[in-house]
C-alpha positions as CSV (number, residue, x, y, z in Angstrom):
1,X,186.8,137.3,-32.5
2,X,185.0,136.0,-35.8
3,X,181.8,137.6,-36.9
4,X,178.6,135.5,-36.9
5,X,177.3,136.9,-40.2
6,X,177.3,134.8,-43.2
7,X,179.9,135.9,-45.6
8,X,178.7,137.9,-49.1
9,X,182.4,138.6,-50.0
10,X,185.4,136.5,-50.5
11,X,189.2,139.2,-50.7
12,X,192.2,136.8,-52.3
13,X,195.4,137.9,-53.7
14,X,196.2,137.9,-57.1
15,X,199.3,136.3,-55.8
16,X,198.3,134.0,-53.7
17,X,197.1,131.3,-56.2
18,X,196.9,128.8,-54.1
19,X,194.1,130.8,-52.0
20,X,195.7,130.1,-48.9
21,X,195.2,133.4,-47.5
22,X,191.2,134.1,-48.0
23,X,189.0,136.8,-46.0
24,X,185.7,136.5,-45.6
25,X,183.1,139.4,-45.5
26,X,179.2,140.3,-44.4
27,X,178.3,143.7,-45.2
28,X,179.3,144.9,-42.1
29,X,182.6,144.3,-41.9
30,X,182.9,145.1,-45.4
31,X,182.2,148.8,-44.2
32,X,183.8,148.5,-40.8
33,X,187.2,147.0,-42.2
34,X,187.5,147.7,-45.9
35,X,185.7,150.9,-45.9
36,X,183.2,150.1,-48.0
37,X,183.2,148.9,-51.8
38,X,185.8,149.0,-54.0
39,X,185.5,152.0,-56.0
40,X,187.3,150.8,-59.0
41,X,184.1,148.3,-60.5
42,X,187.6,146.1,-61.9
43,X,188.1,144.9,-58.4
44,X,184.2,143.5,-58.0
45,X,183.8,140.2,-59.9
46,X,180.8,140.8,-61.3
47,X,178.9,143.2,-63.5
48,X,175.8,143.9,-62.2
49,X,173.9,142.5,-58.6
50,X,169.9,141.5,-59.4
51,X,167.3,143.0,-56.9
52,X,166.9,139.6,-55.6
53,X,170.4,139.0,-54.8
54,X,170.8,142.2,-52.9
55,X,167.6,141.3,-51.2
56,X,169.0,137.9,-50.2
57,X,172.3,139.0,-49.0
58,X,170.5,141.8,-47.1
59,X,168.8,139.4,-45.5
60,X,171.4,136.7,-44.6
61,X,175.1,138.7,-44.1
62,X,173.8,141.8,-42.0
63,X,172.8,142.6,-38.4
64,X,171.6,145.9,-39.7
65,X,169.4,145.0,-43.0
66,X,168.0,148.5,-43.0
67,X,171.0,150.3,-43.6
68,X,172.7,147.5,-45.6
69,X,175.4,149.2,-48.3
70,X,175.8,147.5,-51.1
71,X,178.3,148.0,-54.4
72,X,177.6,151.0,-56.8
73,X,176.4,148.6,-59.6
74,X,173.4,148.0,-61.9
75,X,170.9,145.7,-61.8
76,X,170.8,143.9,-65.4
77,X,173.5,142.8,-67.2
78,X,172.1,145.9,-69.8
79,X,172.1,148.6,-67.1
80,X,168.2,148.5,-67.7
81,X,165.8,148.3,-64.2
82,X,164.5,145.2,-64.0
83,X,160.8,144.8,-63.6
């Protein structure tokens, strides 16, 4: 059965160039079939995740916003807390 959250990740193969072969991911699954996050930061595309972005995918790709895990990185591009 599919999941009815909304979709925050997208996994592809490097190999798979033609992106047949794409899996989508809420948060929960993310944690119930990956494990979690990536613990190597090379395999997230993307350097840092805004407050508001979190917030907004907390909101929209969870059925459990209050215990939502998200990937160990910063806020700001600079590593600085935004305001």
């Amino acid at each position: 059965p599919s999941c009815p959250n909304v979709a925050c990740s997208v996994y592809q193969s490097t190999h798979d160039t033609n992106c047949t072969n794409a899996y989508f991911s809420c948060l929960d699954c993310q944690q119930s079939d990956y494990g979690g996050w990536p613990e190597d930061k090379s395999e997230i595309p993307m350097a840092f995740m805004t407050k508001q972005h979190r917030e907004t995918i907390r909101q929209h790709c969870t059925r459990n916003p209050a215990n939502a895990i998200f990937p160990d990185l910063p806020t700001s591009l600079n590593g600085e807390e935004e305001e």
